[in-house]
KEKE-3310 file (N, C-alpha, C; in steps of 0.2 Angstrom, whole numbers, plus 5000, padded with zeros to 4 digits):
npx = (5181:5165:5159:5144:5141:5141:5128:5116:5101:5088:5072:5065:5051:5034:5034:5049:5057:5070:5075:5065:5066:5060:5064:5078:5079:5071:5079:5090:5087:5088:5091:5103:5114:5112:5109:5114:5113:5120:5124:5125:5123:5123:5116:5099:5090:5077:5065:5057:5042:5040:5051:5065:5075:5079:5086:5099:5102:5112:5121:5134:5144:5151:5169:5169:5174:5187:5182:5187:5188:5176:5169:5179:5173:5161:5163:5169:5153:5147:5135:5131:5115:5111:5110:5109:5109:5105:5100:5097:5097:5103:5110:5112:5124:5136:5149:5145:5139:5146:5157:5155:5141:5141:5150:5149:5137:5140:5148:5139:5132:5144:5146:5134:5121:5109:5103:5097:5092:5088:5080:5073:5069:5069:5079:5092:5089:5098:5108:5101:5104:5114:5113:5108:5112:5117:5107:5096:5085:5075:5070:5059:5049:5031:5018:5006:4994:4998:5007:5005:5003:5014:5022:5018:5021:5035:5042:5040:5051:5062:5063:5063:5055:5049:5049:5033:5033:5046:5044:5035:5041:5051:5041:5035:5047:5049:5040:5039:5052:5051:5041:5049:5060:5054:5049:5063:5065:5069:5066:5055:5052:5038:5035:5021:5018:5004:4997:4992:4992:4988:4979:4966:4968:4974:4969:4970:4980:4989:4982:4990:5002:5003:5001:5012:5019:5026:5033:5033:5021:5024:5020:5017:5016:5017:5030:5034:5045:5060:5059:5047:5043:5034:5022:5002:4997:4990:4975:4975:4960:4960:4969:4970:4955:4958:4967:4960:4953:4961:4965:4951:4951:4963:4973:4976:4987:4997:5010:5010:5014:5016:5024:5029:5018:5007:4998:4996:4994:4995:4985:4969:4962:4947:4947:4959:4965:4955:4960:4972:4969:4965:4974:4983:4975:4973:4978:4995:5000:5013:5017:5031:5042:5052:5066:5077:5088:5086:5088:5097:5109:5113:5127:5134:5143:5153:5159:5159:5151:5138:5124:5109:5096:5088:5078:5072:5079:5092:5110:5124:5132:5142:5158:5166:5179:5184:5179:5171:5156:5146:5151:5146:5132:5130:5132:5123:5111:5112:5114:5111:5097:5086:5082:5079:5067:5059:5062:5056:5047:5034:5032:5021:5013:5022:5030:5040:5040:5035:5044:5054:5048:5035:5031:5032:5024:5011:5009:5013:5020:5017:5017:5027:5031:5027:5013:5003:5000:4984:4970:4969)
npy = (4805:4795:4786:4784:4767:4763:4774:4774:4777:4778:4783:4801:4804:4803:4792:4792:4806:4811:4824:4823:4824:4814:4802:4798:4796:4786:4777:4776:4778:4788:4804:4814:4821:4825:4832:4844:4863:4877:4894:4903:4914:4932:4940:4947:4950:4954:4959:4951:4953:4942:4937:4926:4930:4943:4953:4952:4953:4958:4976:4970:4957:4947:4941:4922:4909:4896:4885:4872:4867:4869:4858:4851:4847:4843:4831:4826:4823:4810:4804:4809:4814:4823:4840:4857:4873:4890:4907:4924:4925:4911:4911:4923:4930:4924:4919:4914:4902:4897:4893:4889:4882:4875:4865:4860:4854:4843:4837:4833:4823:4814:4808:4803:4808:4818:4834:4851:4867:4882:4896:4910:4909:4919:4923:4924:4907:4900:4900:4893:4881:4874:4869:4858:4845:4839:4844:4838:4844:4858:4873:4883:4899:4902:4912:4919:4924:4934:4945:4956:4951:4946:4957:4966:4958:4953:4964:4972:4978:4986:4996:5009:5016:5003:5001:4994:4989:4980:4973:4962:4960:4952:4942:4937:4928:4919:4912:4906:4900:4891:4881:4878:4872:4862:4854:4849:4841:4842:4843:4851:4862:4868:4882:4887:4900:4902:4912:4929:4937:4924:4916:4914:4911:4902:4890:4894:4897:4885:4878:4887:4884:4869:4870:4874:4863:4861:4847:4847:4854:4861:4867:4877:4885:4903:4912:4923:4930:4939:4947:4945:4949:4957:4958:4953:4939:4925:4916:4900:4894:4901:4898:4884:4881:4886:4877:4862:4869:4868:4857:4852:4855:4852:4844:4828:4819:4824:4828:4835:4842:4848:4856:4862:4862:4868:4861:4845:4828:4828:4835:4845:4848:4841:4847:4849:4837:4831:4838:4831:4819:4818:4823:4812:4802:4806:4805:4804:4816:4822:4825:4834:4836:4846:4850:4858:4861:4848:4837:4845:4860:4875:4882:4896:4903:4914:4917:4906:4904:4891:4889:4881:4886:4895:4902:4907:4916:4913:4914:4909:4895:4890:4886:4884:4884:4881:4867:4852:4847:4838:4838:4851:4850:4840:4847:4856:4848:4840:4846:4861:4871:4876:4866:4858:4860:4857:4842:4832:4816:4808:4791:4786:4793:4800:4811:4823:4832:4851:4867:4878:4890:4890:4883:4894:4903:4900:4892:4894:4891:4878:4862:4850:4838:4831:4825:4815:4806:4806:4796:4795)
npz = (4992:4990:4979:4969:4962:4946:4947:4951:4956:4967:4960:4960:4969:4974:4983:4987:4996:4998:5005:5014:5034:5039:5032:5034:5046:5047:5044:5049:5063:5070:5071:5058:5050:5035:5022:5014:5011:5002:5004:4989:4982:4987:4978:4971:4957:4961:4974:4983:4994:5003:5007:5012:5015:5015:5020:5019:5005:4993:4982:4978:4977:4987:4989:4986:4996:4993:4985:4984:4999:5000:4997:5001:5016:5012:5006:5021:5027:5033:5030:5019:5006:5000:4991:4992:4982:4985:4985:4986:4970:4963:4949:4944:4939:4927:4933:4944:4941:4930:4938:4952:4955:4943:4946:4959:4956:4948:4956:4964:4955:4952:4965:4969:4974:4977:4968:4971:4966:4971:4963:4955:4941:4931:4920:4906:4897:4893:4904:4913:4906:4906:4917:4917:4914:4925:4937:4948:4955:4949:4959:4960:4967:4964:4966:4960:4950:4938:4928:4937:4948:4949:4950:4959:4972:4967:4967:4979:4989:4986:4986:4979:4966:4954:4936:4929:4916:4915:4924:4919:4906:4915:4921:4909:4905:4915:4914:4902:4903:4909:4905:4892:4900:4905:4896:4890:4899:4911:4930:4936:4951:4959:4970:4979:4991:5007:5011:5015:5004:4993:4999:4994:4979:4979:4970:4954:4954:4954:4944:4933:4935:4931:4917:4917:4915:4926:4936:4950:4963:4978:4991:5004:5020:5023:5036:5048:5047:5042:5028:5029:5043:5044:5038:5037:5049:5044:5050:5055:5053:5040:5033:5033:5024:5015:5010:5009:4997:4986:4988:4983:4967:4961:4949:4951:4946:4946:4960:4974:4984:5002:5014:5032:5037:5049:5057:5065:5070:5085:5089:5098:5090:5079:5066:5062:5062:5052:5039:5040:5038:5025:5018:5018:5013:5000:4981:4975:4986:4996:5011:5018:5033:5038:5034:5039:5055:5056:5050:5040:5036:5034:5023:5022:5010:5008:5020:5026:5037:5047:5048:5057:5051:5040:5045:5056:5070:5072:5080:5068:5070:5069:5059:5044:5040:5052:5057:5057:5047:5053:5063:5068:5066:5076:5088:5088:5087:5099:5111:5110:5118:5111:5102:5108:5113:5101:5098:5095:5090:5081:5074:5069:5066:5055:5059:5062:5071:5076:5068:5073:5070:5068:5079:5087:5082:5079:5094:5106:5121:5122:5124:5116:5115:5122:5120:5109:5093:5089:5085:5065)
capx = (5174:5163:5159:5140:5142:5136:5125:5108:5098:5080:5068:5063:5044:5029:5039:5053:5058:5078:5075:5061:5073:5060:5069:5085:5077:5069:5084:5095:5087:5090:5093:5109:5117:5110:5107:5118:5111:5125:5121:5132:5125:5118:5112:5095:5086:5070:5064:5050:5040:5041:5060:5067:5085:5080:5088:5108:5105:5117:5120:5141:5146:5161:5174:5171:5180:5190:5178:5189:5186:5166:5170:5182:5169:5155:5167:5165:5148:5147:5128:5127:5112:5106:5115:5106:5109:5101:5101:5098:5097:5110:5112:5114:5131:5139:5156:5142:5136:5153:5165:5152:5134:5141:5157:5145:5133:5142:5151:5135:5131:5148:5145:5127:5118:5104:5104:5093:5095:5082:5080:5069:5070:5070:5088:5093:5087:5106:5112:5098:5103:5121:5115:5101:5115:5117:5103:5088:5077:5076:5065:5055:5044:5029:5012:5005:4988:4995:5010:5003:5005:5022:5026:5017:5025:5041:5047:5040:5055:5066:5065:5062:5050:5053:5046:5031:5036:5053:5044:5033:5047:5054:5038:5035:5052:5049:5033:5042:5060:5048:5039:5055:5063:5051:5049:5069:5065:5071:5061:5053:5046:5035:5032:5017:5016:5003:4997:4986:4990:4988:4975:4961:4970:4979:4966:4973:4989:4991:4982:4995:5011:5001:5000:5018:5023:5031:5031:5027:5017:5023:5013:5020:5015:5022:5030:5033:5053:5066:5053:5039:5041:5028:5016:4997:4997:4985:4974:4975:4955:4957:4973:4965:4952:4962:4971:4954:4948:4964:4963:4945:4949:4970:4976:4977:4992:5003:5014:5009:5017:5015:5030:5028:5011:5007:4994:5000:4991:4993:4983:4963:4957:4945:4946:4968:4964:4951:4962:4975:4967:4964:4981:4986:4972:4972:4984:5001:5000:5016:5019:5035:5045:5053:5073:5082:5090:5084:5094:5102:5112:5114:5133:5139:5150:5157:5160:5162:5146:5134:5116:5103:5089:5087:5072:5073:5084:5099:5116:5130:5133:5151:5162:5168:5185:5187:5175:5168:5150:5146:5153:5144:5128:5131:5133:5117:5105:5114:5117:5105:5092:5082:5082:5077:5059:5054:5065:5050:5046:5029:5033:5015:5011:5028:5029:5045:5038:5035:5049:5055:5044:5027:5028:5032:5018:5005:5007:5015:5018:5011:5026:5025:5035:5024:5008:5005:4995:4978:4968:4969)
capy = (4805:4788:4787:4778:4761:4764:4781:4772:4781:4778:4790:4806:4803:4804:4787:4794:4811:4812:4827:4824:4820:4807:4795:4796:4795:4780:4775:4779:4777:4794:4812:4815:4826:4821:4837:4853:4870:4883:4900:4903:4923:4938:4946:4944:4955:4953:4962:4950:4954:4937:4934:4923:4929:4948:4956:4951:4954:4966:4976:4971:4951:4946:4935:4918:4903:4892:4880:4865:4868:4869:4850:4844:4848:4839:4824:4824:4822:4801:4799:4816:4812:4830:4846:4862:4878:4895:4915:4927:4922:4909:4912:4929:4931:4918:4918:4909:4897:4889:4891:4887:4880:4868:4860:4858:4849:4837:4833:4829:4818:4809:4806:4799:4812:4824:4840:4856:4874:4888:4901:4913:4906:4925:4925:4919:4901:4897:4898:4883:4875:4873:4864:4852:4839:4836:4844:4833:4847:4867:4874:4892:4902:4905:4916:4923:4922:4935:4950:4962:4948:4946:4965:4967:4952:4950:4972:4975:4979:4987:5004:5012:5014:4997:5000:4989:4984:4977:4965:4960:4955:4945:4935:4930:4926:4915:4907:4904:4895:4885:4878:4877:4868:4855:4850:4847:4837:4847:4842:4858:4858:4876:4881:4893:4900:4900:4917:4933:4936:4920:4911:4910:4911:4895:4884:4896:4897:4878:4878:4888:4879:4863:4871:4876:4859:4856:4840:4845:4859:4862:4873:4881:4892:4909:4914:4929:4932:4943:4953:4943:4947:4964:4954:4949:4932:4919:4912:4892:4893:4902:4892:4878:4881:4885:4871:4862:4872:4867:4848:4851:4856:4851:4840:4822:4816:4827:4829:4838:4841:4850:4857:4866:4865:4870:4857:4839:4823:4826:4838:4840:4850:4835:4848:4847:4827:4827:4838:4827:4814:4820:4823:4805:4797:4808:4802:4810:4819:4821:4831:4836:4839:4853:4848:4862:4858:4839:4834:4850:4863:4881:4886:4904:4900:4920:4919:4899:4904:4890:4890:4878:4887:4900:4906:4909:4922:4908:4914:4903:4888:4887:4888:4876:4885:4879:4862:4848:4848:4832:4841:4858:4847:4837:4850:4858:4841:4835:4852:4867:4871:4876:4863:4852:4861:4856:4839:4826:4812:4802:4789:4784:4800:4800:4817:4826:4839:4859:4868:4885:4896:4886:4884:4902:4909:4898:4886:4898:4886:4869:4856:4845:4831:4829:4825:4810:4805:4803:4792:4800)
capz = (4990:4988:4970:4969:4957:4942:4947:4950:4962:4965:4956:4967:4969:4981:4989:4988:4994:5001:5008:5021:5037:5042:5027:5038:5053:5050:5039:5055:5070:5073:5066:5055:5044:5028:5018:5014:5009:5003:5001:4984:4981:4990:4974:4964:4953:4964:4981:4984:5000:5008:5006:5019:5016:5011:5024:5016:4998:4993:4977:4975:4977:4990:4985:4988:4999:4991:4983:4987:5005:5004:4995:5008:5019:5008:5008:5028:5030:5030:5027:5014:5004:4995:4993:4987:4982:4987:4986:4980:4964:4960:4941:4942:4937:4925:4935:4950:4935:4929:4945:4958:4955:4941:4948:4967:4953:4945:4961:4966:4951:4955:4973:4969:4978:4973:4968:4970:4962:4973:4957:4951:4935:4926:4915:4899:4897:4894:4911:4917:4902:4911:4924:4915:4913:4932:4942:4950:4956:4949:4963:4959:4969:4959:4970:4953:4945:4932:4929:4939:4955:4951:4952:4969:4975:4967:4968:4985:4996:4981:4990:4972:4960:4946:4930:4928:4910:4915:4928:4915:4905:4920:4924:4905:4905:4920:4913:4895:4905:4915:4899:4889:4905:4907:4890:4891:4904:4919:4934:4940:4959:4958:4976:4983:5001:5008:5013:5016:4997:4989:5001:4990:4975:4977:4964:4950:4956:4954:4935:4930:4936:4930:4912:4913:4914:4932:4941:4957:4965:4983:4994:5012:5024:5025:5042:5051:5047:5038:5023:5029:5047:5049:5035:5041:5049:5041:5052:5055:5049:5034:5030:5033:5020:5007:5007:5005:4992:4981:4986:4977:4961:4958:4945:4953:4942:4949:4965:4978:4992:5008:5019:5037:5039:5057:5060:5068:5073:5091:5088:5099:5085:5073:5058:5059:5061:5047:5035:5038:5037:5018:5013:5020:5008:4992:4977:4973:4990:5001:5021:5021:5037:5040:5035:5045:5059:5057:5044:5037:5038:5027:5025:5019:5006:5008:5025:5030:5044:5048:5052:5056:5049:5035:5043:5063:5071:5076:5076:5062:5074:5068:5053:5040:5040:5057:5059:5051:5047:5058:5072:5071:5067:5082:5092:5089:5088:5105:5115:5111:5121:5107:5099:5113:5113:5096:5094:5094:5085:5082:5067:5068:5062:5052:5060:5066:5075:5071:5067:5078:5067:5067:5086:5091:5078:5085:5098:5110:5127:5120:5125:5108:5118:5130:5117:5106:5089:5090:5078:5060)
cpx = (5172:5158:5152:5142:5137:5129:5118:5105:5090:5076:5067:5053:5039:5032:5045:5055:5063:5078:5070:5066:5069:5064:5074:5086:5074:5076:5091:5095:5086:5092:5101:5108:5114:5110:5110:5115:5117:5120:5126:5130:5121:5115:5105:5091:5080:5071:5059:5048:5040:5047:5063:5075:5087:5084:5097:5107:5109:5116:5129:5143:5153:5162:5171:5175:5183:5183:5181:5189:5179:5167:5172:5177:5163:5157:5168:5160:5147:5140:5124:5121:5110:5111:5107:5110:5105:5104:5097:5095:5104:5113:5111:5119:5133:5145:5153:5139:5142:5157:5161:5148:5138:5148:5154:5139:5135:5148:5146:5134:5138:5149:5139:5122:5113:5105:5098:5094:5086:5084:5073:5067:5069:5073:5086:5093:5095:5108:5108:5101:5110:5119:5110:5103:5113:5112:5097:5081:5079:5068:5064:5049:5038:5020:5010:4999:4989:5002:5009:5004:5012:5025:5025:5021:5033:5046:5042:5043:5062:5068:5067:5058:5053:5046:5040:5032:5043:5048:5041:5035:5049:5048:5035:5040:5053:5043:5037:5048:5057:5044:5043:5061:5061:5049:5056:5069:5069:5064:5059:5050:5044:5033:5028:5017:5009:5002:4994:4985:4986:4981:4968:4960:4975:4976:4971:4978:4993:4990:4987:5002:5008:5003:5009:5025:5026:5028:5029:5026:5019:5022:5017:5016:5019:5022:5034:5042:5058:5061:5048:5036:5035:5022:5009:4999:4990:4982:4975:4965:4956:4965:4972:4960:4955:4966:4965:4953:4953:4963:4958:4946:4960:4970:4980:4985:4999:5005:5011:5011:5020:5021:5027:5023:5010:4999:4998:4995:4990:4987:4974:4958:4952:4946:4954:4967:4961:4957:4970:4977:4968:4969:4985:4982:4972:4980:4987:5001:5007:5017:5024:5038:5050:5062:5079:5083:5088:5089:5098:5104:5111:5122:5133:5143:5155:5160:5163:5153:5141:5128:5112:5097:5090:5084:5072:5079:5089:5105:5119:5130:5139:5151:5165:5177:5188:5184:5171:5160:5146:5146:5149:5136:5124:5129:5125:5113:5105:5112:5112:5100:5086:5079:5078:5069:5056:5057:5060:5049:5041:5030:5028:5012:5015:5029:5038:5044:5037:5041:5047:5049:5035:5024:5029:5026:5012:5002:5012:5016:5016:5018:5025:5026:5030:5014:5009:4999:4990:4973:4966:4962)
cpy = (4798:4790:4783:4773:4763:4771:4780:4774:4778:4786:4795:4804:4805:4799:4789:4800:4814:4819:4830:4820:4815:4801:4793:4795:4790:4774:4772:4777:4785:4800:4814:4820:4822:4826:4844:4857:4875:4888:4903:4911:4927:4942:4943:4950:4956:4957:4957:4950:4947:4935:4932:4926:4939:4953:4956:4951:4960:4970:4973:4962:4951:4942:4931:4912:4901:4887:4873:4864:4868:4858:4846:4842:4843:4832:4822:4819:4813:4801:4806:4812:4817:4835:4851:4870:4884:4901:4919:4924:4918:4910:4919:4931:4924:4915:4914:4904:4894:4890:4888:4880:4874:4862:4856:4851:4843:4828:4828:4821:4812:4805:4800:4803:4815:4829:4845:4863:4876:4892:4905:4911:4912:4927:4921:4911:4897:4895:4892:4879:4871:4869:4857:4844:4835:4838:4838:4836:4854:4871:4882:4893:4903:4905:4919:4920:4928:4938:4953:4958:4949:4954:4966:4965:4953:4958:4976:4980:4984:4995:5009:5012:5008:4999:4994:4983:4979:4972:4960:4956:4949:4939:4933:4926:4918:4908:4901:4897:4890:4879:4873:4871:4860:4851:4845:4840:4839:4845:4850:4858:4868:4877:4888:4893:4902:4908:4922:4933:4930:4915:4909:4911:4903:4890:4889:4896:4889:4878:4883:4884:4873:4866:4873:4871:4855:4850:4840:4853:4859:4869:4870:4889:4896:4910:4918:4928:4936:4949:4952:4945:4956:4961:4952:4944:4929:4917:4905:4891:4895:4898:4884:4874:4882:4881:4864:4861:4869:4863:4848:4850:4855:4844:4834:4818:4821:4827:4832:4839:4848:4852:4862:4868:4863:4865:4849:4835:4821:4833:4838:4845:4847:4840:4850:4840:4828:4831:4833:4822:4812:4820:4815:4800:4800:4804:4808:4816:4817:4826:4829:4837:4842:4850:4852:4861:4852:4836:4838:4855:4870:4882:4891:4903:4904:4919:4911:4896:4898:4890:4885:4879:4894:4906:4910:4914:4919:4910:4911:4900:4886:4888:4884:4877:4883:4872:4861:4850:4847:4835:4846:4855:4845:4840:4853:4854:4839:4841:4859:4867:4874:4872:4857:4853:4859:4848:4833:4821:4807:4798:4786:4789:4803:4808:4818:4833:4846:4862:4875:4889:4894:4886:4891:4904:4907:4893:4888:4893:4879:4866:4850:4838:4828:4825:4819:4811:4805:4801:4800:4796)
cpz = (4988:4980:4967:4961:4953:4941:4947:4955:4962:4961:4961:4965:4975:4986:4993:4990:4999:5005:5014:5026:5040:5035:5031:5043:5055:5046:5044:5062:5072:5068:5065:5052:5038:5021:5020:5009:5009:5001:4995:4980:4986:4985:4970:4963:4955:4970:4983:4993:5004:5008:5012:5021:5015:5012:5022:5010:4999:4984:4975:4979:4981:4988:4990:4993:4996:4991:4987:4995:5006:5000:4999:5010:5018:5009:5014:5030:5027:5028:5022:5008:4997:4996:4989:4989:4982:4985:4988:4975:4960:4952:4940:4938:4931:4929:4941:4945:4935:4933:4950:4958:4950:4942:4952:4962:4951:4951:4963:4963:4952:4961:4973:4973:4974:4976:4968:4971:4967:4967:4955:4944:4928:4922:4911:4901:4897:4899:4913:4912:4903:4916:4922:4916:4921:4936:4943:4952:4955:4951:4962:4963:4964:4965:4965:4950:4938:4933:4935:4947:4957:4952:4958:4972:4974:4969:4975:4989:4990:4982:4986:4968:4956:4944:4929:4924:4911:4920:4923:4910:4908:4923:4918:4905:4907:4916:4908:4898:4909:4909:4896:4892:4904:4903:4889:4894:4910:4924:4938:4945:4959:4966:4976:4991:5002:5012:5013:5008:4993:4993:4997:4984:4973:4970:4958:4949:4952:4948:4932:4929:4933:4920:4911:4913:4920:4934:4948:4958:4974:4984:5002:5014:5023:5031:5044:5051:5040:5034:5027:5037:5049:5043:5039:5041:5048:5047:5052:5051:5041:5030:5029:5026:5014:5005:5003:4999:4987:4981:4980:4971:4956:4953:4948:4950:4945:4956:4968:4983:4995:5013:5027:5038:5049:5060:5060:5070:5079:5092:5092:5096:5079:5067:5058:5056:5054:5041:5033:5036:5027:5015:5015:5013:5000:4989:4977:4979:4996:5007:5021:5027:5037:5040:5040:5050:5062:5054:5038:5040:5031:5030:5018:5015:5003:5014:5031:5036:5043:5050:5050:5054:5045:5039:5051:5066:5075:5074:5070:5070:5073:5061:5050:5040:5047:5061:5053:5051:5050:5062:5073:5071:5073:5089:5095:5090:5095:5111:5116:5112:5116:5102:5101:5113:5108:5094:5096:5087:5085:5076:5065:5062:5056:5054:5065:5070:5074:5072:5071:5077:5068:5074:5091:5088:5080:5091:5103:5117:5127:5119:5121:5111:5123:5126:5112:5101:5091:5083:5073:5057)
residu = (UNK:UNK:UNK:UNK:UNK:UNK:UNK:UNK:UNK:UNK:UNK:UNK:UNK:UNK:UNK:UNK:UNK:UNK:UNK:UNK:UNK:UNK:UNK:UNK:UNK:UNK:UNK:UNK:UNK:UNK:UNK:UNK:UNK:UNK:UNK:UNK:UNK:UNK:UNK:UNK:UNK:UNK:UNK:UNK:UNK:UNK:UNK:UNK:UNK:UNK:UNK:UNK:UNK:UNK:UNK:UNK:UNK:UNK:UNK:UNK:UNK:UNK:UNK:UNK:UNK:UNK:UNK:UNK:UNK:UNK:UNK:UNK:UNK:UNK:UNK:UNK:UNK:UNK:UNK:UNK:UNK:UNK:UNK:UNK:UNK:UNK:UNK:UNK:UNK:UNK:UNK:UNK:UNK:UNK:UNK:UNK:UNK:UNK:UNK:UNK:UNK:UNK:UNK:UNK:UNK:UNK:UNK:UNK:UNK:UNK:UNK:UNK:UNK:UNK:UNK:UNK:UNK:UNK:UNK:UNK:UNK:UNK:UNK:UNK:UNK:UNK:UNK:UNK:UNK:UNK:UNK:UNK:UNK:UNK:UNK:UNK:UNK:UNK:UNK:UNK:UNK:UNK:UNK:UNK:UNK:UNK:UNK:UNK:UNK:UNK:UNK:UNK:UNK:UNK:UNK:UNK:UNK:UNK:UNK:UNK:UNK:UNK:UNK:UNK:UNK:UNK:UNK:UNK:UNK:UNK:UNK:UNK:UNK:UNK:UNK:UNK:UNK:UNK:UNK:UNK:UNK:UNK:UNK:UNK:UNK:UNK:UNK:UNK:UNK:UNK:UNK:UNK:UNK:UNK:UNK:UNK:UNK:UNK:UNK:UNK:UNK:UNK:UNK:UNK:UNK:UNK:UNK:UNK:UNK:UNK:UNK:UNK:UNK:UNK:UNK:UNK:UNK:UNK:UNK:UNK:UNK:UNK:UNK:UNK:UNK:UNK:UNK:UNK:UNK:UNK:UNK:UNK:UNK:UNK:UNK:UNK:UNK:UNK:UNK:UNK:UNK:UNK:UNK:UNK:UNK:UNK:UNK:UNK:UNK:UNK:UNK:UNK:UNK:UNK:UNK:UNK:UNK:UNK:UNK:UNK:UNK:UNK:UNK:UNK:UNK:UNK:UNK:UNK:UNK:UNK:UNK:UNK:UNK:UNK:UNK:UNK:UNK:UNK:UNK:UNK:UNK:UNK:UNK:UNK:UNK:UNK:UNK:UNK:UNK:UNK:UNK:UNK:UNK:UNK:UNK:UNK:UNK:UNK:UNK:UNK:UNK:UNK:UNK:UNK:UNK:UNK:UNK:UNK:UNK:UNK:UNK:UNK:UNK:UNK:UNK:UNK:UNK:UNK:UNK:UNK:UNK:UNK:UNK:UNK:UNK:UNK:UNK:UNK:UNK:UNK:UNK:UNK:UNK:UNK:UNK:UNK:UNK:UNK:UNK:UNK:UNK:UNK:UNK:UNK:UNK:UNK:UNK:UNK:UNK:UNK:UNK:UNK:UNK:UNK:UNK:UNK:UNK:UNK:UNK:UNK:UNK:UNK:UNK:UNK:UNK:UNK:UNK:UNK:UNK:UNK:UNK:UNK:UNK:UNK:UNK:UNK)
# end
């Protein structure tokens, strides 16, 4: 393991953001492995109707791999940059807090790398306060203008009545640990999707998470897979506008930043061009591209399985218990034909092209490679 000197990293910021894979691609020349995603539970306390992963929670936890073997493995990748963790709900358990979640963290902090926790952020404050030493980003869901959201939202799929009042425990909880964090000094990144529900709810969406202290507000579409996949699909007009409507009236000081959005520069629509024109010139605004199968990876950390993408219906692409990360990455960047259909690159536009789900859902037959910038 290389040990950075001294543990000086640059800051994470609107300049900065090690997880978009153009950094590595212009860093590079070309698209690397740079960023690993484990899946470190199947269990969380939530059913919520958009769940990318909802399909494999369980109610009973399998034994783990051997930790020291998802490390090796970390130790592999020569240009690793970020690690994060997912589920479920990684803090469900404490036995996934001190054996897993904070060993992978600290590793990180000795590596020089960044970290980031996907959580609900519903349990005893205790558990995040375990990882406060060494995380860089504790990333939560939050689509809510009140309780009553979070109950729809978060106990959809739970194939049982839940008790109102317990959810309304779990989402002052959430309000409360998200305050309490950020005063700490925990960097909180609050993500909304972007969706039949929440489209023109987004302005109050975002004054909340502003009020509850986070540093950044990221904002993603929602797309047709696992819970989400029998859901209304959003128009591109009326997604459109409410991205808009928030610019209007969001809190300038803060972060902002855009992941998956389904409009593009080569685009010969003038109101993609002009909104992206918009998000190009306003402050504290960043477009994300889409890290899966660019410059990451999700491995299984019950079963070894890899997969290029959380969200799309791709088999594991290999196994750590039987190949490096590099190699299984390789394999698919170089060799799979689906990969070949979206792997475009305009750097004018700083654009990596639409990811699997973005060009199935609306851009059915549109050859991206074959299309170029046009003035923004």
């Amino acid at each position: 393991m290389t040990v950075l000197q001294n543990n000086i990293l640059p800051q994470i910021s609107p300049a900065y953001d090690p997880w978009d894979p153009i950094v590595s691609l212009r860093t590079h020349g070309r698209h690397l492995l740079t960023s690993v995603e484990m899946t470190v539970t199947h269990l969380c306390n939530m059913r919520c109707e958009h769940c990318a992963v909802g399909d494999m929670l369980v109610m009973k936890e399998a034994p783990f791999l051997p930790l020291d073997l998802m490390l090796k493995r970390l130790d592999e990748v020569e240009h690793l940059e970020t690690i994060s963790m997912t589920g479920g709900e990684p803090a469900l358990l404490d036995k996934t807090v001190d054996e897993v979640i904070v060993p992978l963290l600290k590793y990180a902090k000795e590596r020089g790398i960044r970290s980031q926790i996907n959580s609900n952020l519903t349990l005893d404050i205790r558990k995040y306060e375990k990882m406060l030493p060494y995380l860089d980003v504790m990333h939560i869901s939050f689509n809510y203008l009140n309780a009553d959201d979070f109950y729809e939202v978060g106990f959809a799929n739970t194939g049982r009545p839940t008790p109102r009042v317990g959810a309304v425990r779990l989402y002052e909880k959430m309000v409360e640990n998200a305050r309490r964090l950020s005063e700490m000094g925990m960097f909180i990144s609050a993500e909304s999707m972007i969706n039949y529900r929440t489209h023109t709810k987004l302005d109050g969406i975002h004054q909340l998470i502003n009020e509850m202290g986070c540093r950044r507000h990221e904002v993603h579409p929602m797309y047709a897979s696992n819970f989400a996949s029998t859901l209304p699909v959003l128009s591109l007009d009326d997604m459109r506008n409410s991205i808009h409507k928030l610019l209007d009236v969001r809190n300038q000081d803060m972060w902002m930043l855009f992941g998956t959005l389904p409009f593009f520069a080569c685009s010969d629509r003038e109101e993609d061009r002009k909104l992206l024109r918009r998000l190009r010139q306003e402050p504290n605004i960043t477009v994300r591209n889409d890290p899966d199968g660019r410059n990451r990876v999700n491995v299984n950390m019950f079963t070894g399985s890899v997969y290029v993408t959380d969200f799309a219906d791709i088999p594991a692409f290999g196994n750590i218990q039987e190949r490096g990360l590099d190699d299984i990455f390789g394999e698919w960047l170089n060799e799979h034909p689906l990969n070949q259909t979206v792997n475009c690159h305009c750097d004018a536009a700083a654009c990596c092209g639409p990811n699997l789900l973005v060009a199935d859902m609306y851009y059915k037959g549109v050859d991206f490679k074959s299309r170029k910038a046009l003035q923004l």
